[in-house]
N, C-alpha and C positions, 0 to 999 in steps of 0.2 A: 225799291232797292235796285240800284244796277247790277246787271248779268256780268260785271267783273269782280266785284264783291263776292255775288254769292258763289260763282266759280273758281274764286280763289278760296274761298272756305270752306267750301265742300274737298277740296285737294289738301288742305290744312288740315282738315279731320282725320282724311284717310290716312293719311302720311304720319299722322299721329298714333292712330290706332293702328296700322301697322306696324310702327318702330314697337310701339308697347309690347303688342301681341308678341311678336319674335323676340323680345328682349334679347339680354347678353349685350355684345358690342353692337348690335345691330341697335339699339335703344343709346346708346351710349354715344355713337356716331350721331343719331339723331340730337342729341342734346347737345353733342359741342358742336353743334353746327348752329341751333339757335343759342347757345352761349356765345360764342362767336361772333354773328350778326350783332347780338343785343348790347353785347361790350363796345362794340364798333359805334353804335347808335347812344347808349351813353355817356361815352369820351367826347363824341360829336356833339350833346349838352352841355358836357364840362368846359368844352372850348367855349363856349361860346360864353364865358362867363368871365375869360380870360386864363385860365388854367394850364398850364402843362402839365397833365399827369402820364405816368408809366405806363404806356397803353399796352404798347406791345408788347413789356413784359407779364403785366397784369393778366392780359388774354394767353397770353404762352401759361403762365402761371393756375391761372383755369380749367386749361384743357387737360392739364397734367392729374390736376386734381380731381376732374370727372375719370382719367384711367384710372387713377387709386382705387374708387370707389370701387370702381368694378372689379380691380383684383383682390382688395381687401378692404370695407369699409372701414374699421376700424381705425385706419391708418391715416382717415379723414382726416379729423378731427385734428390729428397730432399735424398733418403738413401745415394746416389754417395759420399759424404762429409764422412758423416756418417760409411760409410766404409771405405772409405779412413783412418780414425781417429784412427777405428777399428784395421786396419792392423798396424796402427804405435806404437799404444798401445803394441798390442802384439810383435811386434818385441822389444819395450822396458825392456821387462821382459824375454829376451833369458837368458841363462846363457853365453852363449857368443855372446860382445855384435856388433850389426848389424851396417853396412855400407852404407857410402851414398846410393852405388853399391845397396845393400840387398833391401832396402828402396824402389827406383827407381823400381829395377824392377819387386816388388811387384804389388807398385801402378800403372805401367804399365800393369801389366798382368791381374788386375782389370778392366784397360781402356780401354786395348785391347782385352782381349777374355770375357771381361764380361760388361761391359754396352754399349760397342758400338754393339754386336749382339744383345745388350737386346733391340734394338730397333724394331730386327724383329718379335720377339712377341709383341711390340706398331704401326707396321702397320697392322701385322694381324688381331689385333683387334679390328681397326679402323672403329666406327658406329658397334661393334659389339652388343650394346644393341637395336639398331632397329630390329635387325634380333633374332626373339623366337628360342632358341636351343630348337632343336628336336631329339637331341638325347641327353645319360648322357653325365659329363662332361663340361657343355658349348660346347656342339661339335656342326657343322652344316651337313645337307646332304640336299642339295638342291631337291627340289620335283617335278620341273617343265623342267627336262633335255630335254622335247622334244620341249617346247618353247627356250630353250638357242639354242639346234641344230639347230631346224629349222628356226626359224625366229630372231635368235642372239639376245637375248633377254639377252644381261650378265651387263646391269644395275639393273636388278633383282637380282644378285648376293652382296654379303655383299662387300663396297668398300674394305677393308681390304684384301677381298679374290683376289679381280679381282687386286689392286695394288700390291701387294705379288707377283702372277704369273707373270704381267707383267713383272716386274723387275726380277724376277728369269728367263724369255725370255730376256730380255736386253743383263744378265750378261751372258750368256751361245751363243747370238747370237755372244757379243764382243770379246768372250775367242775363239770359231771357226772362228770367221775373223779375228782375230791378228794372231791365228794359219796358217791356212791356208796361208793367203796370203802373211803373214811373211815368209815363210817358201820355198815358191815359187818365190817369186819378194820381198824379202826384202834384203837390197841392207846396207842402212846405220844404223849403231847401235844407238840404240835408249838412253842406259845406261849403263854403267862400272859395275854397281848394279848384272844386268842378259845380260849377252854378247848375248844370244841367240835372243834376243827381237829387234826390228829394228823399223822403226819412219814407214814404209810401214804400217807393221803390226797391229800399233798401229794406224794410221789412217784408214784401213779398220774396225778395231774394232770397233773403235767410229761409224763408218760409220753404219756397223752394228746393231748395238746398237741404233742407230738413228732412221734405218728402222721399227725395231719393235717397238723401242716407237709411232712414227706415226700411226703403224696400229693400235696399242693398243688407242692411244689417238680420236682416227677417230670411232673406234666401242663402244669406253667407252663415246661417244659425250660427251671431253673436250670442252670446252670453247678454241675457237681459236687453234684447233686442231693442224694446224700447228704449229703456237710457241712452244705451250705446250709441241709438241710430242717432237720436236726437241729439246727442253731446257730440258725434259727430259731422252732423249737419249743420252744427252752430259755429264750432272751429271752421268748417273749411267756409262758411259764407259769410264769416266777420272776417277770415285772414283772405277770402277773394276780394269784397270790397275795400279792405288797409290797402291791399295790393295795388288796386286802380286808382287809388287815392291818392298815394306815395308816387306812383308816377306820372297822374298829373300834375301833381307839386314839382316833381322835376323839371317840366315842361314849361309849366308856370314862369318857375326861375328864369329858363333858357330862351324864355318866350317866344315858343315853338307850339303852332299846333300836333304837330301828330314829329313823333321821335324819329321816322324816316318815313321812306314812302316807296319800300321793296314789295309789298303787298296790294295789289292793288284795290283799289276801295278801301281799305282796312288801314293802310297807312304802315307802322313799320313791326320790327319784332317786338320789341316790347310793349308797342300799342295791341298787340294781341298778347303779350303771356303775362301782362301786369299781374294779373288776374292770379298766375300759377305759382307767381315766387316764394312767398308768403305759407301759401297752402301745405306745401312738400314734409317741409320740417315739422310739424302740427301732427299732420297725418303718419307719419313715419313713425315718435317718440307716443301717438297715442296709441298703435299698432302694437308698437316693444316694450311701454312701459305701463299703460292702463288695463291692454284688454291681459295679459299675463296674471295680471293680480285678482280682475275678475273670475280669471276661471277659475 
């Protein structure tokens, strides 16, 4: 593996688990910044397909909608229409005029690189008014790091924070067990989509993905830890692999190996957050509307 790859991902990680940790707008910057890049990189598919779609408003239209989150999620959900409407409006007043095509993959790239990530600033901020920010921003920094080391003390933690990481372990346990063991003992292809991907692969992922949700569900004392872990190890490693799936299909289309190439070794943003898009929403509504009824 070359030393620009793995240097760009170890800066990828930190950068990530920073934004998270400190949440508030500091998490929120973080993500319209890869919303941003990732809209840029799949308009740059749509072209290439012959398309004019709404780019700049679409992306203006995104960014907007990750601040809602953060001041009031609930108000999500009602802008999604709302800009939808938006974008159709303006594409009505082109001088030349727009296509189903145009249309479609506008409000696609709405859907896809902008309210379904915009879920992961609505889990990071999940019971984020229980927890006083102590720093500007709405940021957190935890004050009691020697009680979480030592005696694991990480239901102290804002649940936003502690489910964020989880799932950011899920997706990253799933992506090195499909890899790995895909790659060693994967034997039958898994989809015509990515020939490289094999059904081995993709059940060690899950498997994966399974183990850390357990251990996360066991020290975050879920309610029937078992089920829990495991029903949540299973969403995020079936919606990490749809994720990588969907955007090789788009690639596919645009007959593009890799979506950009701002990352070095890695290729572009969404060749690294395929993975993420998918997950958020899953994780989020099984947070607010499974474990609730559990307890």
């Amino acid at each position: 593996m070359p030393w620009s790859r793995i240097i760009s991902g170890i800066v990828a990680i930190a950068l990530a688990l920073s934004s998270t940790l400190l949440g508030g707008w500091y998490f929120t910057v973080a993500m319209a910044i890869v919303v941003f890049l990732g809209q840029q990189e799949y308009f740059n598919l749509v072209r290439t397909r012959g398309m004019s779609p709404a780019a700049k408003t679409t992306i203006f239209v995104s960014i907007i909608l990750l601040a809602i989150c953060t001041l009031n999620a609930s108000l999500a959900d009602a802008l999604m229409p709302l800009a939808g409407t938006f974008i159709c409006f303006y594409l009505l007043f082109q001088p030349q005029f727009a296509t189903i095509a145009d249309i479609s993959a506008s409000i696609m790239g709405l859907f896809y690189v902008g309210y379904l990530p915009s879920y992961w600033v609505r889990l990071r901020n999940l019971n984020s008014t229980d927890i006083i920010s102590n720093i500007p921003f709405g940021g957190y920094w935890p004050n009691n790091w020697h009680d979480i080391f030592t005696q694991g003390k990480l239901e102290t933690l804002p649940q936003g924070l502690t489910f964020t990481v989880l799932t950011f372990l899920c997706i990253w346990a799933a992506d090195i067990g499909a890899y790995t063991f895909g790659k060693f003992l994967g034997k039958t292809p898994l989809s015509n989509i990515s020939p490289k991907k094999t059904v081995e692969g993709a059940i060690f992922g899950i498997t994966g993905s399974i183990i850390i949700a357990l251990l996360g569900a066991y020290f975050l004392h879920l309610p029937y830890f078992l089920v829990t872990g495991s029903l949540l190890g299973v969403l995020i490693g079936i919606a990490s692999l749809l994720g990588d799936l969907t955007e090789s299909m788009l690639k596919r289309d645009a007959g593009v190996k890799d979506s950009g190439q701002l990352i070095p070794g890695h290729g572009g943003i969404l060749d690294r957050t395929d993975s993420y898009i998918f997950t958020a929403p899953l994780v989020y509504y099984f947070v607010t509307l499974l474990l609730p009824l559990l307890k």
